[in-house]
Residue frames as qw, qx, qy, qz and C-alpha x, y, z in Angstrom:
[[0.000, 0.886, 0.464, 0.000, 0.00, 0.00, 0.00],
 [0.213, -0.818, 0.159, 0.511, 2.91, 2.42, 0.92],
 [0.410, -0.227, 0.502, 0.727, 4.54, 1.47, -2.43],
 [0.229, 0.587, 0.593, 0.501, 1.36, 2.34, -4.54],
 [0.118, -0.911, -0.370, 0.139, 1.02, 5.52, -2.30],
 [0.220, -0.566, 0.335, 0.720, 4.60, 6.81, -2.97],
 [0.405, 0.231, 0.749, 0.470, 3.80, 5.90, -6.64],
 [0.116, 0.858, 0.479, 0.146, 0.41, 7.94, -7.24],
 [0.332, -0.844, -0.119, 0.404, 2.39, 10.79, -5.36],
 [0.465, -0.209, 0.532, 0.676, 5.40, 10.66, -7.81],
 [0.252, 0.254, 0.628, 0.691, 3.58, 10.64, -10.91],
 [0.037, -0.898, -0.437, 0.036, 1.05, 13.58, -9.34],
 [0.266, -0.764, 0.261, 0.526, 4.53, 15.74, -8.81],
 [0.463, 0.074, 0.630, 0.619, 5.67, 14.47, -12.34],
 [0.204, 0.627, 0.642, 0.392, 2.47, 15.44, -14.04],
 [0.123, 0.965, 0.172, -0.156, 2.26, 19.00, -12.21],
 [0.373, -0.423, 0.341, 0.752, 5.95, 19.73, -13.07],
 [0.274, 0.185, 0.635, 0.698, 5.22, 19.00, -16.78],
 [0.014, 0.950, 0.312, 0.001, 1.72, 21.67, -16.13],
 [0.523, -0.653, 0.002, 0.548, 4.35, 23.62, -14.94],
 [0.515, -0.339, 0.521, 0.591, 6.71, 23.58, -17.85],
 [0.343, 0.249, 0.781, 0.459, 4.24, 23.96, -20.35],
 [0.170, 0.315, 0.288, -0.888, 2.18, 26.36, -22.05],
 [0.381, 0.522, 0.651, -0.398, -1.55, 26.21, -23.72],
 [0.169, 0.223, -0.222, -0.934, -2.71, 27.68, -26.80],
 [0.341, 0.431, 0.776, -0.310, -6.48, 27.17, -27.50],
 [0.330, 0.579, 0.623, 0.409, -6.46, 29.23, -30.55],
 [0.094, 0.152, 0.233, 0.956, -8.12, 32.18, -31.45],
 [0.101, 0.418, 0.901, -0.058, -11.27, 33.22, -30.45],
 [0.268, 0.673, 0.412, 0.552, -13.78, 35.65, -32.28],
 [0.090, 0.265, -0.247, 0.928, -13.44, 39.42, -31.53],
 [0.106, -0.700, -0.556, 0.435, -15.68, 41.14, -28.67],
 [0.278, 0.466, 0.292, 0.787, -16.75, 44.26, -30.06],
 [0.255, -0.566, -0.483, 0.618, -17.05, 47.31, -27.60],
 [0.056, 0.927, 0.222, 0.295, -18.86, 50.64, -28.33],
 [0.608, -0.024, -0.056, 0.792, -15.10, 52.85, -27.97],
 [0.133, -0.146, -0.110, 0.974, -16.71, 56.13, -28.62],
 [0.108, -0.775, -0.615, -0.097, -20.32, 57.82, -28.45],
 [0.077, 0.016, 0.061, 0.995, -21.26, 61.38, -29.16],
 [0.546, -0.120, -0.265, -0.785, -25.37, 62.04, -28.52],
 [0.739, -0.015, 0.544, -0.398, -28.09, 59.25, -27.40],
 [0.290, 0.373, -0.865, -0.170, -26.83, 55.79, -28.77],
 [0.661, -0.317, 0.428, -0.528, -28.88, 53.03, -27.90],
 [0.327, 0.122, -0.904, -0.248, -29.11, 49.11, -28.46],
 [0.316, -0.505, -0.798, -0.094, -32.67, 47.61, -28.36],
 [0.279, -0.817, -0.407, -0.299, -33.85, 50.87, -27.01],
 [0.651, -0.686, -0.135, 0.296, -31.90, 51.11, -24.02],
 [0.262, 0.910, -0.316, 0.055, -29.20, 53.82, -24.02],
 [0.950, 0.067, -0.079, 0.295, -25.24, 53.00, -24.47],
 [0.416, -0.851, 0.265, 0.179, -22.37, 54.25, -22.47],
 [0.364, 0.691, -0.608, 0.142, -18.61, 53.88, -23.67],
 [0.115, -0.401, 0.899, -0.136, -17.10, 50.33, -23.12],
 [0.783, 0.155, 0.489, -0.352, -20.66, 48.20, -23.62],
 [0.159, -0.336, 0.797, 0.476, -19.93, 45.75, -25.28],
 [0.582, 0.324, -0.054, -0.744, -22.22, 44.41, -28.45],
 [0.314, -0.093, 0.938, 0.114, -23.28, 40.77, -29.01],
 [0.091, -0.017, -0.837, -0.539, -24.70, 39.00, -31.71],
 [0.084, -0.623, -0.762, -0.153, -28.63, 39.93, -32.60],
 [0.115, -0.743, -0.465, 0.467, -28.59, 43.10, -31.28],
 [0.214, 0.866, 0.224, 0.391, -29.27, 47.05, -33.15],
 [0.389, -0.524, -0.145, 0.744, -27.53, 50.11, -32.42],
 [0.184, 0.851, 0.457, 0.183, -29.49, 53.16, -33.27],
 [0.211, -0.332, -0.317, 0.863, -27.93, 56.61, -33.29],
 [0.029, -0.811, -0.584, -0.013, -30.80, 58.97, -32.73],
 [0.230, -0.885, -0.016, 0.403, -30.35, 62.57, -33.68],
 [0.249, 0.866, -0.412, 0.132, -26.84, 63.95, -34.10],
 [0.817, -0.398, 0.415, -0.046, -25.64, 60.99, -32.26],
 [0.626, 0.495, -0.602, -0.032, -22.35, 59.01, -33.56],
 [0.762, -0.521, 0.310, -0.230, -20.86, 56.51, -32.50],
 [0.461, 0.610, -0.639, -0.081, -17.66, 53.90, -32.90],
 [0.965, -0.198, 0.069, -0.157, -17.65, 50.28, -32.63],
 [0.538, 0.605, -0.586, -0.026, -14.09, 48.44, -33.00],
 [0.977, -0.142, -0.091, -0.131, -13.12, 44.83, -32.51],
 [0.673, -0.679, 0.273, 0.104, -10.57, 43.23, -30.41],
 [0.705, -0.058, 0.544, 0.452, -8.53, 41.92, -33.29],
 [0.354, -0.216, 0.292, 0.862, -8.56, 45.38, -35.40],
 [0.016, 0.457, 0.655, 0.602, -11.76, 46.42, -37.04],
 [0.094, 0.436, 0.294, -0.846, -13.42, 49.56, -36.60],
 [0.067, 0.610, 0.725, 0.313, -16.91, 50.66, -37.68],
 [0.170, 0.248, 0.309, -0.902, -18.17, 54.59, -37.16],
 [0.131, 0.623, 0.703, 0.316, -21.56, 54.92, -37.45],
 [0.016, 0.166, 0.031, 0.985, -23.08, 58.57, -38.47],
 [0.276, 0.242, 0.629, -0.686, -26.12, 59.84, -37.01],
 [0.747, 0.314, 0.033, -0.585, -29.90, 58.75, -37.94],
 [0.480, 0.473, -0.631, -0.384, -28.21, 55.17, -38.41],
 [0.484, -0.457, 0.575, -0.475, -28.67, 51.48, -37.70],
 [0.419, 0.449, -0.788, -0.040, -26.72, 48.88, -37.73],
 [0.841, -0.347, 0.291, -0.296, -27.30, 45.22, -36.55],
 [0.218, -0.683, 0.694, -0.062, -25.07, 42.99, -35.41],
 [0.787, 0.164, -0.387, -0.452, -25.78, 39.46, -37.09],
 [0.819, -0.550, 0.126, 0.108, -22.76, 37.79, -35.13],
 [0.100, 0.850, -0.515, 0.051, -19.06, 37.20, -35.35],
 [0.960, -0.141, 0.163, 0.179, -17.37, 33.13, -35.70],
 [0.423, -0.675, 0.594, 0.109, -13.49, 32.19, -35.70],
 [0.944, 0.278, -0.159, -0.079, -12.32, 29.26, -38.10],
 [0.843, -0.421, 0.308, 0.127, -9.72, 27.50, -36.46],
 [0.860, 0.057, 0.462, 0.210, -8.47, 25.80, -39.43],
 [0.529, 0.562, 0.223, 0.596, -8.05, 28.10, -41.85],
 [0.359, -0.268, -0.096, 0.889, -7.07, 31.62, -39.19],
 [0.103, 0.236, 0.628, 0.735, -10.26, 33.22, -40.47],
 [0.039, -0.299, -0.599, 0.742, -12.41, 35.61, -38.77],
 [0.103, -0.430, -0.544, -0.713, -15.74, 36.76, -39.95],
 [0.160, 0.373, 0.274, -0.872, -18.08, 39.55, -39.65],
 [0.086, -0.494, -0.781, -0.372, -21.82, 39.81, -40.04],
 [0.178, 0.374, 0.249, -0.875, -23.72, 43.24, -40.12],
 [0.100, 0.652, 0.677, 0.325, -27.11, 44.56, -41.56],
 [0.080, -0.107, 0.046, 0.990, -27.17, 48.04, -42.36],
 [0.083, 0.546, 0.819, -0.153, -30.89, 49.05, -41.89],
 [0.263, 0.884, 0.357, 0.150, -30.24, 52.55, -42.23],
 [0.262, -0.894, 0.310, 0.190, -28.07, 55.77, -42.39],
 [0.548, 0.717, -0.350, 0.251, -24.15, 55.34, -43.34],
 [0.842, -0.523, 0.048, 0.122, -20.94, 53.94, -42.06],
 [0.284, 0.647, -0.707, -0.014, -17.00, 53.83, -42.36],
 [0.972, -0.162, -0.008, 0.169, -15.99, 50.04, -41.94],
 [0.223, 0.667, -0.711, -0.013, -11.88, 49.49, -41.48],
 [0.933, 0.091, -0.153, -0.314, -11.95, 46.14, -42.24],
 [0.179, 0.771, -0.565, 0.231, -8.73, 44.77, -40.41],
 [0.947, -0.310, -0.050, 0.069, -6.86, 41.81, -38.41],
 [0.333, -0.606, 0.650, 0.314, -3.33, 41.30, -36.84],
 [0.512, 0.530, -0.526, -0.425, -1.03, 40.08, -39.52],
 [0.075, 0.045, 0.995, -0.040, -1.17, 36.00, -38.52],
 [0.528, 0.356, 0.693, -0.337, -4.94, 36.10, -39.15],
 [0.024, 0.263, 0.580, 0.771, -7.53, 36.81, -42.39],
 [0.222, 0.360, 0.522, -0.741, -10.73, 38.44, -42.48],
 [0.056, 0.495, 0.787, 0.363, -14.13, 37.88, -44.13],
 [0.084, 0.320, 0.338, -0.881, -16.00, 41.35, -43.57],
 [0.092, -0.368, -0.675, -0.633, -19.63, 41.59, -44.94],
 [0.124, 0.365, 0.309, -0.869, -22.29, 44.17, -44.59],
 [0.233, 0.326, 0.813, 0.423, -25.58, 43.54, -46.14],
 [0.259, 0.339, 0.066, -0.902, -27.74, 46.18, -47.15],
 [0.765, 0.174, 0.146, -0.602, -31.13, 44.44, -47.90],
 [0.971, -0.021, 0.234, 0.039, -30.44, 41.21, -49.73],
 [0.613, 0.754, -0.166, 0.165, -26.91, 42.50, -50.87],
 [0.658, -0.690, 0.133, 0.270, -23.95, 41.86, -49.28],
 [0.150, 0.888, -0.341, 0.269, -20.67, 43.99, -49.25],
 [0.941, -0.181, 0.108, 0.264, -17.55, 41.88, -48.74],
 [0.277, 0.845, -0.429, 0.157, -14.39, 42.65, -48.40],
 [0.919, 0.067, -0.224, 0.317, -10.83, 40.76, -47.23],
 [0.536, -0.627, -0.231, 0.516, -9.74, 43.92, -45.85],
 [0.331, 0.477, 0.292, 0.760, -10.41, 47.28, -46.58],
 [0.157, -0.337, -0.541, 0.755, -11.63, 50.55, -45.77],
 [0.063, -0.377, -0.710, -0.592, -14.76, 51.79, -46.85],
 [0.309, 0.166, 0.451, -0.821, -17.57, 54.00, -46.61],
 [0.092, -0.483, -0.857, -0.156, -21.70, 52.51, -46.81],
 [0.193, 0.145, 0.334, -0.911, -24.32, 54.64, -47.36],
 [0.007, 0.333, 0.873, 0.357, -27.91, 53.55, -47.64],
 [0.214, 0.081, -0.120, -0.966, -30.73, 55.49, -49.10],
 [0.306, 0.072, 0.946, -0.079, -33.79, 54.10, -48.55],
 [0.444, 0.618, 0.360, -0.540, -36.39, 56.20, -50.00],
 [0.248, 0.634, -0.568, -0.462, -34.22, 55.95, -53.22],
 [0.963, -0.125, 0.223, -0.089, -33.70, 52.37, -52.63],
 [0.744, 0.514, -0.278, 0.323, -30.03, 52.38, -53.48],
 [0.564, -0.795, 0.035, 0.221, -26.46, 52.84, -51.74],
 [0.426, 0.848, -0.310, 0.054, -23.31, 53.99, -52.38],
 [0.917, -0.245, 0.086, 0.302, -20.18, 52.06, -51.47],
 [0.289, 0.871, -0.376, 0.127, -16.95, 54.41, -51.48],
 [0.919, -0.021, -0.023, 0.393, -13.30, 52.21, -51.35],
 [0.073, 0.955, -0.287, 0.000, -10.66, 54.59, -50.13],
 [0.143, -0.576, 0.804, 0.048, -8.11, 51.47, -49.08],
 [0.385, -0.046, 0.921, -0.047, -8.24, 47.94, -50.30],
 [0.308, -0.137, -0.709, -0.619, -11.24, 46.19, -52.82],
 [0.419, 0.125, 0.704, -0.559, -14.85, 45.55, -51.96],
 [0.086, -0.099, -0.924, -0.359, -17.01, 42.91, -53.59],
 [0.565, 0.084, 0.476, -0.668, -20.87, 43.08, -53.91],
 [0.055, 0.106, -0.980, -0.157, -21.95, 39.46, -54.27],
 [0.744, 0.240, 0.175, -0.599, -25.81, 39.80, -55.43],
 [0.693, 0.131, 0.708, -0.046, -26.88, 36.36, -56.98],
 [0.586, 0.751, 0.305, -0.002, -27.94, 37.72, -60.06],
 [0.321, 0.837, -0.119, 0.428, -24.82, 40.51, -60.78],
 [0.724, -0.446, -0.104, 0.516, -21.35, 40.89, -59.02],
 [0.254, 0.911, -0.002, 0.326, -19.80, 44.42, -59.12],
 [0.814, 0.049, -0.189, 0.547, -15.94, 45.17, -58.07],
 [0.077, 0.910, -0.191, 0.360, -14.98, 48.58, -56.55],
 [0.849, -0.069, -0.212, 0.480, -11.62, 48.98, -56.20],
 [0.492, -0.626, -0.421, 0.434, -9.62, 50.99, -54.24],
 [0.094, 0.186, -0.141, -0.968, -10.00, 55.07, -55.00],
 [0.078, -0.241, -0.758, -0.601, -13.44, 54.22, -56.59],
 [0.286, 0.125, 0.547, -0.776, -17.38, 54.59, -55.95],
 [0.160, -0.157, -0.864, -0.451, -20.71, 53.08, -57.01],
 [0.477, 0.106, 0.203, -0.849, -23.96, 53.62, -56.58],
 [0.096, -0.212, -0.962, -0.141, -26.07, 50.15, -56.74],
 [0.697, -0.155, -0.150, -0.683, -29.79, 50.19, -57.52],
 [0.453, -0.065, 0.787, -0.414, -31.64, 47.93, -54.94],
 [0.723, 0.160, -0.092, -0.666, -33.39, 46.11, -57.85],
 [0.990, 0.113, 0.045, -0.068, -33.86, 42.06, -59.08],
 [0.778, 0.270, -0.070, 0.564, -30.56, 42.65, -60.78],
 [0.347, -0.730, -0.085, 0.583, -28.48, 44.89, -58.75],
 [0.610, 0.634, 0.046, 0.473, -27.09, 47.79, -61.32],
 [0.155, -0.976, 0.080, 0.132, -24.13, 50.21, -61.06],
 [0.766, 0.517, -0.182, 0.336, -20.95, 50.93, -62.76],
 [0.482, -0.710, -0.048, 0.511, -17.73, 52.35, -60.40],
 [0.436, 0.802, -0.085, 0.399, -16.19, 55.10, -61.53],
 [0.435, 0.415, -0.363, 0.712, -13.06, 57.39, -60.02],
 [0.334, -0.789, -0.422, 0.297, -14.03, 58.88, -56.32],
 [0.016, 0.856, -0.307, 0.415, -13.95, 62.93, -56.21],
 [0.489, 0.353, -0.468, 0.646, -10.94, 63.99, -54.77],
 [0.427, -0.435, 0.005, -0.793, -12.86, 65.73, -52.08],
 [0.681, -0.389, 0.308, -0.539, -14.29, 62.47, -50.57],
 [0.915, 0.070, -0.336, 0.212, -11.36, 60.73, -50.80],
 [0.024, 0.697, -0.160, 0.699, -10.23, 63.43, -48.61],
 [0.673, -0.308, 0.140, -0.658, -13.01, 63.38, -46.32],
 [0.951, -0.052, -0.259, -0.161, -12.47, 59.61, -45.80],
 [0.714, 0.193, -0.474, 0.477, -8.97, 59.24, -45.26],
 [0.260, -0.539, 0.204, -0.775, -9.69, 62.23, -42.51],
 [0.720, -0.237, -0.050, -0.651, -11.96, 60.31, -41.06],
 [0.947, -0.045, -0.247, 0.201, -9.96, 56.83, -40.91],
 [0.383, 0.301, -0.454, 0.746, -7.28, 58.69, -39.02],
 [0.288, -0.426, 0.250, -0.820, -9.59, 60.02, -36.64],
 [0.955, -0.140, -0.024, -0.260, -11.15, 56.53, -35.56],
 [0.717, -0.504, 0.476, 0.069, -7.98, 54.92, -35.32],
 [0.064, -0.677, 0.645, 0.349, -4.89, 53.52, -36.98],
 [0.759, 0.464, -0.195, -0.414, -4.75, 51.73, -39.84],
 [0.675, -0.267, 0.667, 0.169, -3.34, 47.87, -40.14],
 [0.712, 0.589, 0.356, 0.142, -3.80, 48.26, -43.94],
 [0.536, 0.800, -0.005, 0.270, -1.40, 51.25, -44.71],
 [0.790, -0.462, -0.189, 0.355, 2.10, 52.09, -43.84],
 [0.011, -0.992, 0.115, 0.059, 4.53, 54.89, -43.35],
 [0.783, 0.397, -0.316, 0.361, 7.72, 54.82, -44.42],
 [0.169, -0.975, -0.072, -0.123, 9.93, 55.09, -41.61],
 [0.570, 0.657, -0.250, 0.425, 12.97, 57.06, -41.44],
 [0.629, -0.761, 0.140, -0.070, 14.31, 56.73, -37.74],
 [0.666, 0.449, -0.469, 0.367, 17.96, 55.98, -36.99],
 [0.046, -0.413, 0.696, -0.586, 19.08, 54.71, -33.79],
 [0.797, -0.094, 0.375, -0.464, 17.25, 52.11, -31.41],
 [0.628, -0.027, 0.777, -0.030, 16.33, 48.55, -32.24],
 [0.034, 0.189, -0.772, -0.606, 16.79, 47.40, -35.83],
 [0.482, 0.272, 0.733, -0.396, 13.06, 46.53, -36.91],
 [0.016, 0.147, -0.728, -0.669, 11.17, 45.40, -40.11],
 [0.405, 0.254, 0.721, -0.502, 7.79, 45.08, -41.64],
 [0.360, 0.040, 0.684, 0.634, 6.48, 44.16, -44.53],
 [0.351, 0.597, 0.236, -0.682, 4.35, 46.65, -46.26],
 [0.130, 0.241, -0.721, -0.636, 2.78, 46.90, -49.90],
 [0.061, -0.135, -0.987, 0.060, 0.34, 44.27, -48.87],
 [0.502, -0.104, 0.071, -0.856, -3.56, 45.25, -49.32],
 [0.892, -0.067, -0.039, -0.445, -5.02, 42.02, -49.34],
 [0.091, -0.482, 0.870, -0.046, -3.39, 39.13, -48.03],
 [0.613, 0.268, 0.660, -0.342, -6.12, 37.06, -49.81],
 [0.461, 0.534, -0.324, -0.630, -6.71, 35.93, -53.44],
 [0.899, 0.226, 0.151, -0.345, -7.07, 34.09, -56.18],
 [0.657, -0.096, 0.627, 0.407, -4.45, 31.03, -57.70],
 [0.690, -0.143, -0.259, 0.660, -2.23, 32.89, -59.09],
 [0.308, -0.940, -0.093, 0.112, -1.97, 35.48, -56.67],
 [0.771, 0.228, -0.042, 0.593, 0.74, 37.98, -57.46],
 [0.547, -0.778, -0.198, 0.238, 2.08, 40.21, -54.73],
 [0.444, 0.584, -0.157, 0.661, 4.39, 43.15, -54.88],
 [0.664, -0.638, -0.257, 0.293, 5.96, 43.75, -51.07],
 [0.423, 0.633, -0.377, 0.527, 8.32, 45.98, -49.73],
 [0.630, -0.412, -0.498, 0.431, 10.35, 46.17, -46.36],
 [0.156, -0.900, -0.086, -0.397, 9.81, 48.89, -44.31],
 [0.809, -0.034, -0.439, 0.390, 12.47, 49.61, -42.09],
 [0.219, -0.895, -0.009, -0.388, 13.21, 51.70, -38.98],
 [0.507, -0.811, 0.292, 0.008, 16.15, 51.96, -36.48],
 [0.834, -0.074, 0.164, 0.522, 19.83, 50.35, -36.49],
 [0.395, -0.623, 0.004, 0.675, 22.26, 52.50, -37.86],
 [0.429, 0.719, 0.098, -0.538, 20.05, 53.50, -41.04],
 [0.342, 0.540, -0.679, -0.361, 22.59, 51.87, -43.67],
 [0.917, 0.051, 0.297, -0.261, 21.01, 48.45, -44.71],
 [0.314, -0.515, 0.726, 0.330, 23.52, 45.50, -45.67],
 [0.062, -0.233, -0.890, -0.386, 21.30, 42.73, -47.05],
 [0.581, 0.142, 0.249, -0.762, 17.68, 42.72, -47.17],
 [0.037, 0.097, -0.943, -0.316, 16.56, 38.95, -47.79],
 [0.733, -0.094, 0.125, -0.662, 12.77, 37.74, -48.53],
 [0.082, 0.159, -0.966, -0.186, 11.32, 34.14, -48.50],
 [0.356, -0.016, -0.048, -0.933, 8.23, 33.32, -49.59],
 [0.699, -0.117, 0.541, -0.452, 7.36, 30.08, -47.84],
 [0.900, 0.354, 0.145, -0.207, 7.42, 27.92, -51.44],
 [0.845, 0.219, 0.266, 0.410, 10.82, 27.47, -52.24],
 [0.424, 0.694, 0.237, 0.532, 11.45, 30.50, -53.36],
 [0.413, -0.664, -0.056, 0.621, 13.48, 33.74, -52.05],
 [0.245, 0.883, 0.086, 0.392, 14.72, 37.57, -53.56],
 [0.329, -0.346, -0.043, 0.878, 17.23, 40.32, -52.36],
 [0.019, -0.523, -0.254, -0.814, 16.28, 43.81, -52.44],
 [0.018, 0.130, 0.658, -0.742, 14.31, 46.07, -50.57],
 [0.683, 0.183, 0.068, -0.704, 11.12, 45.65, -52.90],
 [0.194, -0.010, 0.969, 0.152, 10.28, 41.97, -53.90],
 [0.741, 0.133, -0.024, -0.658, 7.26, 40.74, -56.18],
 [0.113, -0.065, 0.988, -0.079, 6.34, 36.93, -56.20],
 [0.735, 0.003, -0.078, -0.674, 3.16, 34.97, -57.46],
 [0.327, -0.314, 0.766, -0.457, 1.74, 32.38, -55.93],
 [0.448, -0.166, -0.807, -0.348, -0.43, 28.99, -56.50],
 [0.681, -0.409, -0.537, -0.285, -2.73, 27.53, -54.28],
 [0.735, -0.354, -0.494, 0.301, -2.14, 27.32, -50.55],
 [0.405, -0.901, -0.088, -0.128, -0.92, 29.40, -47.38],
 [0.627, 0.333, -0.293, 0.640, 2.24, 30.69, -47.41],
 [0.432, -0.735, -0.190, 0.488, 4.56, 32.69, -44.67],
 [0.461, 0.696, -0.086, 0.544, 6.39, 35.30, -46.74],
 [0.630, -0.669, 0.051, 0.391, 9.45, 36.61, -43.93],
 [0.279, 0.931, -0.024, 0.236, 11.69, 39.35, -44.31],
 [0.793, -0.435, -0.081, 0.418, 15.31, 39.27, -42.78],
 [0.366, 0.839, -0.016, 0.403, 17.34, 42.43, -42.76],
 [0.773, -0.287, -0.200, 0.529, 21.29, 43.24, -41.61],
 [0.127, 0.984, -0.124, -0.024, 22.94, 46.91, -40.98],
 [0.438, 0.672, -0.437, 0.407, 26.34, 47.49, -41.15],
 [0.138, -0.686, 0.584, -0.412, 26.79, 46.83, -38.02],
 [0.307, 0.089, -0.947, 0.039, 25.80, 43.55, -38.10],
 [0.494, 0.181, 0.461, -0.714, 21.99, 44.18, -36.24],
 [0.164, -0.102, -0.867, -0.459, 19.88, 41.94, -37.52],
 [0.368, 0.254, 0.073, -0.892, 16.01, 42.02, -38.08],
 [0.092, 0.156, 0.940, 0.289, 13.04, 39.42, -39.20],
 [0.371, 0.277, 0.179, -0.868, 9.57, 40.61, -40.39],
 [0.019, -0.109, -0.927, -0.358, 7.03, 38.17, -41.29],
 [0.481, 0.220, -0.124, -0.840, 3.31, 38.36, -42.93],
 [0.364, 0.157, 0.904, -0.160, 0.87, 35.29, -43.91],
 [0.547, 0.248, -0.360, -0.714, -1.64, 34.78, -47.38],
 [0.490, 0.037, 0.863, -0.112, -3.70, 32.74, -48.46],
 [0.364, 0.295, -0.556, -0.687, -4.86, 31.41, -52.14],
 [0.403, 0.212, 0.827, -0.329, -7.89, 30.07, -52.67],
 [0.022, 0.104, 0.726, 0.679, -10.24, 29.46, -55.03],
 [0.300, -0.516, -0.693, -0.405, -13.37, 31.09, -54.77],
 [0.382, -0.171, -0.414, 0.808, -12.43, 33.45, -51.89],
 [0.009, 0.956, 0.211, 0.201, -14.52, 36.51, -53.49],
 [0.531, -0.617, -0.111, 0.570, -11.62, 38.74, -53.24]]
């Protein structure tokens, strides 16, 4: 009995060491989405909303008035809504398998900015339907305005592509563009150029709601930690063959770059400090490795995926 009691004891102290020693990772799990900023009487299902409530799946948010308000998820998407508008929340799921995070809204009325966004290890499925139409994007930034008495909306693309995927008629605005879709059997509308004016008025407007995981700044520091990222990259989604033009953005060490090496997960690799590469099927890392003169060294890495039938 005493040898099966030192036994059980042993392999209880074994088994918490190895707890001990070890660490979890359960994944990803969809964003929480928290009402960040409110201007006026905001409510959801009637009741009024305070900064920090957070918004779950089935529920409206109405601003009433002059009322705005800004919604933005835990893993990088932001939504302002303008006043007299209202948006429901359809829900918000995770795919494990494939690092894939989708969003489901219903614009009911009024106008929005979406920044359609995720850290750079995930993807993102963003759709906003406006009556039986839905407004998809892989990450972008975009403004939605629906007119109901017209029965049409406008969809302005200041960063990235957005896809409306009606059954009957698929229409492409890409990024600088605008369109106006008729709400009819067959959706209609052609994009054309956005005025300058309210491509302005947009990009304003995404700076004022928060930073952007979609655009980047060169930058021109010198001194500190050697660091790299890989910019160029508007979608990090597409179709087989997907063909990508990157550059490395780079910021501290001692400003004078030795090498600058890419690899692009298939076999394949470049030198330089722009690379372009096209891809087949499947989910690649693309990683960036960069040395100064002084021998500081630097790794910056990014994730895609090609697929067939992605809508992107």
């Amino acid at each position: 009995m005493r040898t099966r009691s030192c036994l059980a004891t042993s392999t209880i102290a074994v088994f918490a060491i190895m707890l001990s020693c070890c660490t979890f990772s359960f994944g990803h799990e969809p964003s929480t989405v928290k009402l960040t900023q409110i201007s006026g009487k905001v409510t959801k299902q009637g009741s009024p909303l305070k900064e920090g409530d957070l918004i779950q799946r089935g529920e409206s948010i109405s601003c009433e008035g002059n009322a705005e308000a800004t919604l933005t998820w835990s893993n990088g998407s932001i939504v302002k809504l303008y006043p007299e508008t209202v948006l429901y929340m359809q829900g918000i799921s995770f795919e494990t398998d494939t690092k894939t995070e989708k969003t489901f809204l219903r614009l009911e009325k009024g106008r929005i900015f979406a920044k359609a966004q995720v850290p750079e290890e995930m993807f993102e499925t963003f759709e906003v339907r406006v009556g039986n139409i839905p407004v998809l994007t892989q990450g972008s930034e975009f403004l939605l305005k629906f007119d109901e008495t017209q029965k049409e909306f406008l969809v302005c693309s200041c960063i990235g592509r957005v896809l409306l995927d009606a059954e009957m008629n698929q229409i492409i605005v890409e990024e600088g563009q605008q369109v106006t879709v008729k709400m009819k059997e067959k959706p209609e509308g052609t994009p054309a150029p956005m005025p300058q004016q309210m491509a302005t008025a947009l990009m304003k407007t995404s700076k004022s709601i928060g930073g952007s995981l979609l655009l980047e700044e060169e930058a021109k520091s010198i001194g500190g930690p050697l660091a790299v990222k890989i910019g160029g990259i508007r979608s990090r989604r597409g179709k087989p063959p997907f063909s990508l033009k990157c550059n490395a953005i780079i910021k501290g060490g001692s400003g004078k770059i030795k090498s600058i090496h890419w690899d692009f997960g298939d076999g394949q690799s470049a030198q330089g400090k722009e690379a372009q590469h096209t891809f087949t099927q499947g989910v690649y890392g693309i990683s960036v490795s960069v040395e100064d003169q002084n021998g500081e060294k630097a790794t910056g890495q990014i994730k895609i995926s090609v697929e067939e039938g992605c809508n992107c």
